[in-house]
GUVOGU-831215 format. One line per 8 residues: number of its first residue (from 0); their letters; for each residue x, y, z of C-alpha. Coordinates in steps of 0.2 Angstrom, whole numbers, plus 5000, padded with zeros to 4 digits. Example, Ala and Ser with C-alpha at 12.3 -4.5 7.8 and 13.67 -1.06 7.14 Angstrom:
# GUVOGU-831215
0> AS> 5062,4978,5039; 5068,4995,5036
# end
This chain:
# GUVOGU-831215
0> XXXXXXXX> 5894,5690,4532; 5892,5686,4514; 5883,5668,4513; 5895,5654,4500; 5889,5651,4482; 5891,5633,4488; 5880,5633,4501; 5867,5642,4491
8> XXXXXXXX> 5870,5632,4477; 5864,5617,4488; 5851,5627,4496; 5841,5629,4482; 5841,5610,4481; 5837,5608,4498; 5824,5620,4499; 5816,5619,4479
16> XXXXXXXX> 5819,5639,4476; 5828,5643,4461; 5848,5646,4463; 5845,5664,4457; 5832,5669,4467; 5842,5662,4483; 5857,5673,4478; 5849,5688,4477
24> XXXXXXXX> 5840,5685,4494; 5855,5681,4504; 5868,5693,4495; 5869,5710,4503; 5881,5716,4491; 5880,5732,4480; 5880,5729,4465; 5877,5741,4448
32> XXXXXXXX> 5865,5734,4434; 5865,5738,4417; 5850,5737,4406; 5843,5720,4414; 5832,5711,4405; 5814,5706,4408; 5816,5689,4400; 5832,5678,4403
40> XXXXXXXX> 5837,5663,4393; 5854,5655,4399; 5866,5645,4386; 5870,5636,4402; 5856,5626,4410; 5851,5609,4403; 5833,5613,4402; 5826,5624,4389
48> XXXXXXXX> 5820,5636,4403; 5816,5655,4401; 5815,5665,4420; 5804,5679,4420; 5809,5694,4430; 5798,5705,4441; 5805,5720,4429; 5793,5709,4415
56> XXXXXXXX> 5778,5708,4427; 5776,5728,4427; 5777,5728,4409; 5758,5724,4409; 5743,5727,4417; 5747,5708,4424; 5732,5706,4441; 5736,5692,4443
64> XXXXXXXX> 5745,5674,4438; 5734,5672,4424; 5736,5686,4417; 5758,5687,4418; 5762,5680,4401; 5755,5695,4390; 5772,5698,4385; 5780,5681,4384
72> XXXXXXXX> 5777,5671,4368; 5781,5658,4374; 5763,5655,4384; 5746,5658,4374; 5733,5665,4383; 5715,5666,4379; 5697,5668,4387; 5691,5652,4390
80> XXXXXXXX> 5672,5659,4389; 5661,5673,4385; 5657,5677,4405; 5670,5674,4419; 5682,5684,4414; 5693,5669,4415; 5711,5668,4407; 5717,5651,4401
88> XXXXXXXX> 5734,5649,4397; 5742,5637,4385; 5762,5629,4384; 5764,5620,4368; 5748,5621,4360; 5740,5611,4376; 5731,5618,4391; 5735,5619,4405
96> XXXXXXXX> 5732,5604,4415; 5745,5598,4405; 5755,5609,4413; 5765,5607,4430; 5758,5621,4440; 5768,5623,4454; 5773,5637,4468; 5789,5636,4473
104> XXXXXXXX> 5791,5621,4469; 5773,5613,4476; 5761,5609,4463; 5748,5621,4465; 5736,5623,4450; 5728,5605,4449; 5711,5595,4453; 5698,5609,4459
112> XXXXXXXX> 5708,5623,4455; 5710,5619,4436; 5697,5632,4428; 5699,5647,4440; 5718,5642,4452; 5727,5656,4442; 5718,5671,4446; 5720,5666,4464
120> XXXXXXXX> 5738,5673,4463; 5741,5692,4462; 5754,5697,4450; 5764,5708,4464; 5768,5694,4475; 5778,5684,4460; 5797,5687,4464; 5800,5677,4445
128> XXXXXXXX> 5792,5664,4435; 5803,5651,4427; 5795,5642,4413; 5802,5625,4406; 5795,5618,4389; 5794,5600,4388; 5794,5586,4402; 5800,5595,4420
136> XXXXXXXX> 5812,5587,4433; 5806,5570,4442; 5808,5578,4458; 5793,5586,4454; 5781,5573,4452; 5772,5564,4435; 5760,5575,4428; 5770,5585,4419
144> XXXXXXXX> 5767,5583,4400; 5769,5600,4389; 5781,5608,4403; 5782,5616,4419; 5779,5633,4427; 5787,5637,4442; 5782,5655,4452; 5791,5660,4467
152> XXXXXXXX> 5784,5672,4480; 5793,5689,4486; 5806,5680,4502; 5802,5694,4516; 5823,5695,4520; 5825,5701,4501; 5809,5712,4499; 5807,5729,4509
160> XXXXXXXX> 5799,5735,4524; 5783,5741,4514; 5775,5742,4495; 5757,5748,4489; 5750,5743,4472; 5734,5754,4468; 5724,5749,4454; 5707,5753,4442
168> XXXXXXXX> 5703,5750,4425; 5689,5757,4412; 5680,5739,4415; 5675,5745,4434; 5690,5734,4440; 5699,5740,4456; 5713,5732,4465; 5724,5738,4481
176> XXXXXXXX> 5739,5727,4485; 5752,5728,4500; 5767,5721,4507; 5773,5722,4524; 5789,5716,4528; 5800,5714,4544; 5817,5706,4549; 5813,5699,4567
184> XXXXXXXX> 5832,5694,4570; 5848,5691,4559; 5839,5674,4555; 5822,5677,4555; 5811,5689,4542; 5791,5687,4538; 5781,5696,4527; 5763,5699,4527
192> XXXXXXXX> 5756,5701,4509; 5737,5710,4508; 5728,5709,4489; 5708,5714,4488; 5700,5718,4471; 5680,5721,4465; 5671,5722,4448; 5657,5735,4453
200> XXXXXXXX> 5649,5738,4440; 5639,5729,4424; 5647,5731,4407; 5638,5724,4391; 5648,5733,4375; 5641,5719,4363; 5624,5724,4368; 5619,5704,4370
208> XXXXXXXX> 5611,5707,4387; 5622,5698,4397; 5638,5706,4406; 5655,5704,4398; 5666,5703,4414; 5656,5697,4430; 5655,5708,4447; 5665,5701,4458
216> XXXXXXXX> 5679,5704,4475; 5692,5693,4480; 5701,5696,4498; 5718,5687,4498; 5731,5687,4513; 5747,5678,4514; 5758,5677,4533; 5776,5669,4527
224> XXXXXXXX> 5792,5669,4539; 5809,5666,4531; 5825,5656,4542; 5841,5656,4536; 5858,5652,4546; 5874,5650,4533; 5884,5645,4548; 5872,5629,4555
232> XXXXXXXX> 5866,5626,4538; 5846,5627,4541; 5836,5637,4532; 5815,5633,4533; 5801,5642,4523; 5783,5646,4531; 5768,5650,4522; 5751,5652,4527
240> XXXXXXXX> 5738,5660,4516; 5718,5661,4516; 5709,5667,4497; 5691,5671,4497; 5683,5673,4480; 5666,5675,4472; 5660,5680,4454; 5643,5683,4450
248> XXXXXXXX> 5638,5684,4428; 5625,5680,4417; 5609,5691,4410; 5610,5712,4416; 5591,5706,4424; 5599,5695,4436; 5596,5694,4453; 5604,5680,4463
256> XXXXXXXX> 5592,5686,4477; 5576,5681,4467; 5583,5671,4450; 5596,5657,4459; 5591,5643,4451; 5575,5650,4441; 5569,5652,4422; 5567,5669,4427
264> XXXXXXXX> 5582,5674,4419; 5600,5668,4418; 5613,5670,4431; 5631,5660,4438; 5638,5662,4454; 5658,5655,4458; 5661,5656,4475; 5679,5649,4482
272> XXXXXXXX> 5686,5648,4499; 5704,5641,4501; 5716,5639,4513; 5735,5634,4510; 5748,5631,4523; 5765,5625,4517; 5781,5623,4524; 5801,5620,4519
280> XXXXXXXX> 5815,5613,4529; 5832,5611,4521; 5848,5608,4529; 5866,5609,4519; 5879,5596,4528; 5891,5607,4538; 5908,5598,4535; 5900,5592,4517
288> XXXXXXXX> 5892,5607,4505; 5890,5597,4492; 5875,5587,4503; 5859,5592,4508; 5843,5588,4513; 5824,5596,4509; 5806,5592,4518; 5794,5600,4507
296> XXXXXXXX> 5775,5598,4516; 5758,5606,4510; 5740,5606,4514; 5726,5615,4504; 5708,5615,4508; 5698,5621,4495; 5679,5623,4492; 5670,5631,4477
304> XXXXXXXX> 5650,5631,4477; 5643,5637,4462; 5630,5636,4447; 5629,5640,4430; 5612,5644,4425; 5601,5628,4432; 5617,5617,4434; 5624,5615,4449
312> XXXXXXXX> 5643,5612,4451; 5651,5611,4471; 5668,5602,4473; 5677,5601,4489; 5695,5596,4490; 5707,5591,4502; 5727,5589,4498; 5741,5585,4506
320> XXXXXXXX> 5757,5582,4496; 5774,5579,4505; 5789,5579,4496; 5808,5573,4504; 5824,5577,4494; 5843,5571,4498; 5854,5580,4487; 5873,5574,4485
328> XXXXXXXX> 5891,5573,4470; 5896,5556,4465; 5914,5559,4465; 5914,5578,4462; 5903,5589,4456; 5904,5587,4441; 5892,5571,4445; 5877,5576,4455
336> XXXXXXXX> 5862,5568,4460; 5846,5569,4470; 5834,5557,4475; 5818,5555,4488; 5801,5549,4491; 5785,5558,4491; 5766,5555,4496; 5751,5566,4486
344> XXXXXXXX> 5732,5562,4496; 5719,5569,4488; 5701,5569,4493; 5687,5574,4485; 5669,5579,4486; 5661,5584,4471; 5644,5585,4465; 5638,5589,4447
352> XXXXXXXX> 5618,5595,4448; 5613,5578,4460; 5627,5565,4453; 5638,5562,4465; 5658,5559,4459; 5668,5558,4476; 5682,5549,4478; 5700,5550,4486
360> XXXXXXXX> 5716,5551,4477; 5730,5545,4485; 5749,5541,4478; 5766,5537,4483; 5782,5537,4472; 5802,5537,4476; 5814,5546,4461; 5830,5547,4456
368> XXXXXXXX> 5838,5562,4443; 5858,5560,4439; 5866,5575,4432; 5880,5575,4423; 5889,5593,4419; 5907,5594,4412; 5906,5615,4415; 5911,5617,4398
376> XXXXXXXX> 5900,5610,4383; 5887,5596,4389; 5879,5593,4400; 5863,5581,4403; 5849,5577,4418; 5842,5558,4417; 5828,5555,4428; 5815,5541,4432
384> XXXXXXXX> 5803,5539,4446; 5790,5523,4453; 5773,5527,4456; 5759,5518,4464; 5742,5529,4464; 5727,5519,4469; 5719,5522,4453; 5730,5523,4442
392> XXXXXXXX> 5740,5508,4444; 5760,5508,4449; 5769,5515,4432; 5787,5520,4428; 5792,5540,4424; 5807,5544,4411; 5815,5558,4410; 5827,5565,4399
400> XXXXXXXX> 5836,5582,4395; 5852,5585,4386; 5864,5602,4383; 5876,5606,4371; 5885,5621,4367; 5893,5618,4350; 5902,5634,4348; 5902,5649,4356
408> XXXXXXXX> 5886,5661,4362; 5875,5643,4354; 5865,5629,4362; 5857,5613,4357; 5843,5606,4368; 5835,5588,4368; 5823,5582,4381; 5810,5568,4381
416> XXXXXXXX> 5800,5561,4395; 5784,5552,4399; 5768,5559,4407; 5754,5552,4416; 5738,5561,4425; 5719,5555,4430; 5709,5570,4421; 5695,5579,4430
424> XXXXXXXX> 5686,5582,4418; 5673,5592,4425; 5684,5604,4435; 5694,5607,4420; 5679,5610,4408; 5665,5619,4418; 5664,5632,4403; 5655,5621,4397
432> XXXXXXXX> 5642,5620,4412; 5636,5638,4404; 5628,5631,4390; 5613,5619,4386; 5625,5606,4382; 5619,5589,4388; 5635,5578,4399; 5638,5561,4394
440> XXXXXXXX> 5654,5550,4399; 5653,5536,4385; 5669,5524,4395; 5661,5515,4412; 5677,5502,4413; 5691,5515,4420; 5692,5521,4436; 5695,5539,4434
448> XXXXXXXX> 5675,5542,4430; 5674,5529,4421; 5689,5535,4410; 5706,5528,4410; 5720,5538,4414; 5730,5553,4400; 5747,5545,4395; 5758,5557,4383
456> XXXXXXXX> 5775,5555,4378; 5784,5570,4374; 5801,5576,4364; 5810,5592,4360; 5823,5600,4349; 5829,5617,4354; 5843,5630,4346; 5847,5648,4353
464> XXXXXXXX> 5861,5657,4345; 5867,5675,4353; 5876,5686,4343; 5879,5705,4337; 5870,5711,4323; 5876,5731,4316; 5884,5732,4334; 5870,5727,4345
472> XXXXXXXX> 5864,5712,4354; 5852,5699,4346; 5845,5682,4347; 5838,5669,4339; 5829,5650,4343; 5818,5638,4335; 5813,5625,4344; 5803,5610,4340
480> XXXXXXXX> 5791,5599,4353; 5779,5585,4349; 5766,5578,4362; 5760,5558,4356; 5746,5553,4367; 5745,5536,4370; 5729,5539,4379; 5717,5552,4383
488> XXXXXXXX> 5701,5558,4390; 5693,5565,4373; 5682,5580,4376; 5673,5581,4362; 5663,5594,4356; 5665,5594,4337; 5649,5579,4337; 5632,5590,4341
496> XXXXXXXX> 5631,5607,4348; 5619,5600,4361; 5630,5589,4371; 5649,5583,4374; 5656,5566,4373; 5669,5562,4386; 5679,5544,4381; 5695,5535,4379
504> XXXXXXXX> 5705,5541,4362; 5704,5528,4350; 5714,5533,4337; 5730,5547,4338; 5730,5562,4345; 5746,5573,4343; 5750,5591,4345; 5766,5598,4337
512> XXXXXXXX> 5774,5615,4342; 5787,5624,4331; 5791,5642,4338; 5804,5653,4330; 5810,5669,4341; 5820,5684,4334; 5825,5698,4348; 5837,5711,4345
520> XXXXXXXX> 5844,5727,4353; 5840,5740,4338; 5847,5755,4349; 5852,5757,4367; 5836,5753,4379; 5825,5750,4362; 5822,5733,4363; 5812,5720,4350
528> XXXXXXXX> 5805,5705,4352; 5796,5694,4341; 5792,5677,4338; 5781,5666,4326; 5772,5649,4331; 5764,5635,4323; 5754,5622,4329; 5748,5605,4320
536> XXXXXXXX> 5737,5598,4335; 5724,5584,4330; 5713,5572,4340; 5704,5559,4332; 5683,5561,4335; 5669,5549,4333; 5665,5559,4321; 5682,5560,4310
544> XXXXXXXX> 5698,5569,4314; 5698,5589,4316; 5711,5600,4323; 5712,5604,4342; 5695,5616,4342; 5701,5636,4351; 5717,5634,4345; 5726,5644,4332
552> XXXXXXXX> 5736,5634,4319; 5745,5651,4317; 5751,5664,4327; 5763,5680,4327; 5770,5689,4343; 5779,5706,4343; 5784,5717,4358; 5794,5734,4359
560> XXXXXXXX> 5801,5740,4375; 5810,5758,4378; 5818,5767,4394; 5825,5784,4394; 5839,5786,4403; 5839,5786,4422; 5842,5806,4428; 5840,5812,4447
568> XXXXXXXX> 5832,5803,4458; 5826,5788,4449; 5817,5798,4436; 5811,5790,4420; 5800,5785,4408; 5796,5766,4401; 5787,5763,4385; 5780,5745,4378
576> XXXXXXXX> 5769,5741,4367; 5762,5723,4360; 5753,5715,4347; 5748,5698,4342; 5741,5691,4327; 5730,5675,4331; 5727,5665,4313; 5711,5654,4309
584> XXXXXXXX> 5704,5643,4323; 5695,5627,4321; 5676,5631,4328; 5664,5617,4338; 5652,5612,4327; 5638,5619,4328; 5630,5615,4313; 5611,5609,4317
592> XXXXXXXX> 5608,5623,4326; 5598,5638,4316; 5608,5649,4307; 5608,5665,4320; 5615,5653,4332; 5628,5643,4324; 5646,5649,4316; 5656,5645,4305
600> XXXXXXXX> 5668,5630,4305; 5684,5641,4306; 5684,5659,4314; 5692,5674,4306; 5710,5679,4310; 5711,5698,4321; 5726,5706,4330; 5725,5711,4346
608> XXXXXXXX> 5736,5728,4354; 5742,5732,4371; 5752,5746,4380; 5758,5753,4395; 5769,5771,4400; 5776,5771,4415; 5784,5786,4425; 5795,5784,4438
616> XXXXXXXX> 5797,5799,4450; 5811,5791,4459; 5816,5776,4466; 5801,5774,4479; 5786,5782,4467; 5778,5778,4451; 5762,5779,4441; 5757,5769,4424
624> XXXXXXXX> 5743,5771,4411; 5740,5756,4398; 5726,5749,4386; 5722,5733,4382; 5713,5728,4365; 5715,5746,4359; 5711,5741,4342; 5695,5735,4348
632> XXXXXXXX> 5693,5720,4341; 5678,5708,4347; 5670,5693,4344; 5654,5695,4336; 5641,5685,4343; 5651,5678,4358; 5635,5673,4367; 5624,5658,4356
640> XXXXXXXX> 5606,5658,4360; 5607,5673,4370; 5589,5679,4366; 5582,5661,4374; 5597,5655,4386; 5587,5642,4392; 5584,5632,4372; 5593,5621,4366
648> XXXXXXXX> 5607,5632,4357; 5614,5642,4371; 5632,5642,4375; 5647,5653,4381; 5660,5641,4379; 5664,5644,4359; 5676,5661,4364; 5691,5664,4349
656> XXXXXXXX> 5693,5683,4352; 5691,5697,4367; 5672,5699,4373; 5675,5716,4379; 5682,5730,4368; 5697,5742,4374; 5699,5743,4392; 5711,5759,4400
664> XXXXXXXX> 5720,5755,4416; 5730,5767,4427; 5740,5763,4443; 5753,5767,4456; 5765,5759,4465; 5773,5767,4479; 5787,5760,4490; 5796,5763,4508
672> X> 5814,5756,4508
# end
């Protein structure tokens, strides 16, 4: 029985999936695709949201969440320092605890899991990824500031009965990935998904003495069961998962056995142990399909203990966040709203070296979101939402976004909206813990470390325009978004190489984002994509205003995709390749510090070059082979101080380029259906 488009049309606000990724669940239909797309833009939906497709997530040697937005300009992502390996990702110039983070729906990424929460996904359980510039939905909570990004899981009804992903790179990387997937009844399905991977081996191209990408392993296993009755209406979602992490970096001579915690030389460990268990309950009113209703519940227990050199950094946190969603028409449907209440608890035990910051979180907020949609030309989503968090005070949440379509195959988008967030600071910056940098919170009077909480108001002018071009399909959008803070916790870093400031701003801080995207169709399955952005972000410093430091002001994307033509048995061959240009970035200052430990105030612009073949056998057997950095551009002298990484000038943090040079990957992926 083929499930009505109603019904899942209300499911998805029910249970929080997207509409799409319901549809293709439920629907048992054969269907016949053309060339589908990796990365879809509707001129329909109000937000400006882009869906990336699990036919995008192969297009890249993408291990893990972090590392699924190679081929997407519409995320930046860089190394966040010279040692972990770490991926930091960036939406509208601003990192991403400025970002909504969610799974499903559920915020995910946030408090503990700021530095290191995106590796703890691997890229073969992502279904799709929806990314939404600007402010996100009030359903979702308050924190949103630059946008949201939304990743949905495999479902075990729509996935098949088993799938291997085998994997090793040139940087002594291995990875081994399955799925197990069973339908238990005509309602019931579960899936158990299985990811492990190990850095083995030492690697120091830049000859500085200390490794490039630490050794490491991560075991990650994830039970879900799936219900779904069209004809009762209830459908409910069960995830239980357990991660297990640990790094280990710093000097080749390092010995956690002998030098934890020593002068003998200099070594990190990052251990992390989580555990999630999350669950969904909707139910779509029989005798109303229009009407629903959504139970959203998840609880997280995560512990990291580490050390970076002789700090010492351990932080242990608790969540539980609870989320209930009614879902009606006002008239008819053309009139839609949805409203609810939900509870966030947070609790905290963290300790930087012997300074303890515990504390519990805790917040309760109901929302309201109207949608209006003529199914024609315009359409527009007004939200707000009343919050009282025990720190940062009750406060009202806006939210605006507005579609038109002016003619035909075009779009206008406006959206504005209000953010608010308690910044944990030393979560989100323990980079910085691998240097000799000195801590200092200048603020005593907030209650967020002595800090008072990020405010940002944020707006957005988008255009897409569709057309033909010489008798193929093309594309264009500009779009324009600024972030105003009216506070925010200043990490500042542009004052003395041997310490960073944390305070209040006092002054402006702004951050403006103007992207410009071209694709086109230049021959049947040759596909072009490219995109130019530019950002003018500025904070203002004790020591004078200076553009956001890591950041380029300048930036060009470009990516071509090719597939033969499918012959017997699945046969064929995918091509991409991908380069970006990274302009001039505002450095730290490091300018008291000697000359072979210092750089200069801007760094110099590189490109960087990725690429991936991919054979397909037939439907149930592939291999791939790709390169990352084949150019081979690195940073020269990535490490500061790394002849004396106890003195005064070391530090790992300053990172504007690759640390390790070209890195080769080949895989398979095999599947039973």
């Amino acid at each position: 029985m083929k499930t009505p488009l109603l019904f899942l049309t209300m499911l998805c606000y029910a249970t929080g999936f997207s509409q799409e990724t319901i549809q293709q669940d439920s629907l048992k239909t054969v269907t016949v695709e053309g060339n589908r797309k990796g990365i879809k833009k509707s001129l329909n939906v109000t937000a400006n949201t882009t869906l990336v497709t699990s036919k995008e997530l192969l297009k890249a040697a993408c291990c893990n969440l972090a590392e699924s937005f190679e081929t997407n300009p519409s995320i930046d992502v860089n190394f966040s320092d010279a040692l972990t390996g770490t991926k930091q990702i960036k939406m509208l110039g601003l990192t991403s605890p400025y970002i909504l983070i969610t799974e499903e729906n559920v915020p995910t990424v946030r408090g503990a899991s700021q530095a290191y929460g995106m590796s703890f996904t691997p890229g073969t359980w992502v279904e799709s990824i929806q990314i939404t510039k600007g402010a996100g939905s009030v359903v979702n909570g308050f924190e949103s500031i630059s946008g949201q990004i939304n990743t949905e899981l495999i479902k075990p009804i729509g996935d098949i009965p088993f799938f291997v992903n085998a994997y090793g790179d040139s940087g002594s990387r291995f990875e081994l990935n399955t799925h197990f997937n069973k339908k238990v009844s005509d309602k019931w399905a579960t899936g158990l998904f299985v990811h492990g991977n190990a850095r083995v081996a030492k690697n120091d191209m830049n000859d500085d003495g200390f490794m490039d990408n630490p050794l490491g392993k991560q075991f990650n296993i994830v039970n879900r069961w799936q219900y779904s009755n069209p004809e009762t209406g209830w459908v409910s979602f069960l995830n239980l998962r357990y991660m297990n992490d640990e790094k280990q970096t710093g000097q080749l001579d390092f010995d956690p056995d002998r030098d934890k915690l020593t002068t003998n030389f200099w070594g990190s460990e990052i251990n992390t142990e989580r555990l999630d268990f999350s669950s969904k309950v909707g139910y779509v009113f029989k005798d109303m399909p229009y009407q629903s209703i959504g139970f959203q519940n998840a609880f997280s227990n995560h512990n990291q203990q580490s050390y970076f050199g002789l700090n010492q950094y351990n932080i242990k946190q608790q969540s539980y966040y609870s989320n209930l969603i009614f879902n009606s028409i006002i008239s008819n449907t053309m009139h839609k709203f949805a409203t609810g209440l939900n509870f966030t608890y947070d609790k905290y035990a963290e300790f930087v070296n012997v300074t303890d910051v515990s504390r519990i979180d805790n917040s309760v907020g109901a929302f309201f979101e109207y949608t209006f949609d003529d199914n024609d030309k315009f359409s527009y989503i007004l939200g707000g939402r009343m919050d009282y968090h025990n720190r940062l005070g009750a406060f009202f949440t806006p939210r605006l976004h507005v579609k038109y379509n002016p003619w035909e195959k075009a779009v206008f988008r406006f959206s504005a909206g209000r953010g608010k967030r308690a910044a944990n600071i030393f979560a989100e910056n323990q980079n910085l813990f691998a240097s000799s940098r000195v801590f200092s919170v200048l603020d005593t009077k907030g209650k967020i470390y002595g800090l008072e909480a990020e405010i940002a108001w944020n707006y957005g002018l988008s255009f897409t325009q569709n057309f033909m071009l010489f008798g193929m399909k093309a594309d264009t959008t500009i779009d324009f978004y600024r972030t105003d803070f009216q506070n925010q916790a200043v990490v500042d870093v542009m004052n003395s190489p041997q310490e960073v400031l944390f305070y209040n701003l006092d002054g402006k801080s702004f951050a403006n984002s103007l992207q410009f995207d071209f694709n086109l169709e230049i021959i049947k399955h040759l596909n072009l994509r490219t995109a130019y952005k530019y950002y003018d972000i500025s904070t203002d410093y004790l020591s004078g205003s200076y553009q956001r430091p890591l950041q380029a002001k300048h930036r060009f994307f470009g990516n071509v995709e090719y597939a033969t033509h499918i012959v017997e048995k699945g046969k064929q061959w995918k091509f991409d390749f991908t380069w970006n240009w990274l302009g001039k970035q505002q450095l730290p200052n490091t300018r008291s510090n000697a000359l072979a430990d210092s750089f200069s105030e801007f760094s110099p612009s590189f490109s960087l070059m990725n690429a991936q073949i991919t054979r397909t056998f037939s439907s149930k057997f592939e291999v791939y082979l790709g390169g990352e950095n084949i150019g081979n551009y690195t940073q020269d002298k990535a490490v500061l101080g790394a002849d004396n990484p106890f003195g005064a000038t070391f530090d790992t943090s300053i990172v504007y380029a690759p640390v390790f040079g070209q890195m080769y990957y080949a895989g398979l992926r095999f599947k039973m259906k």
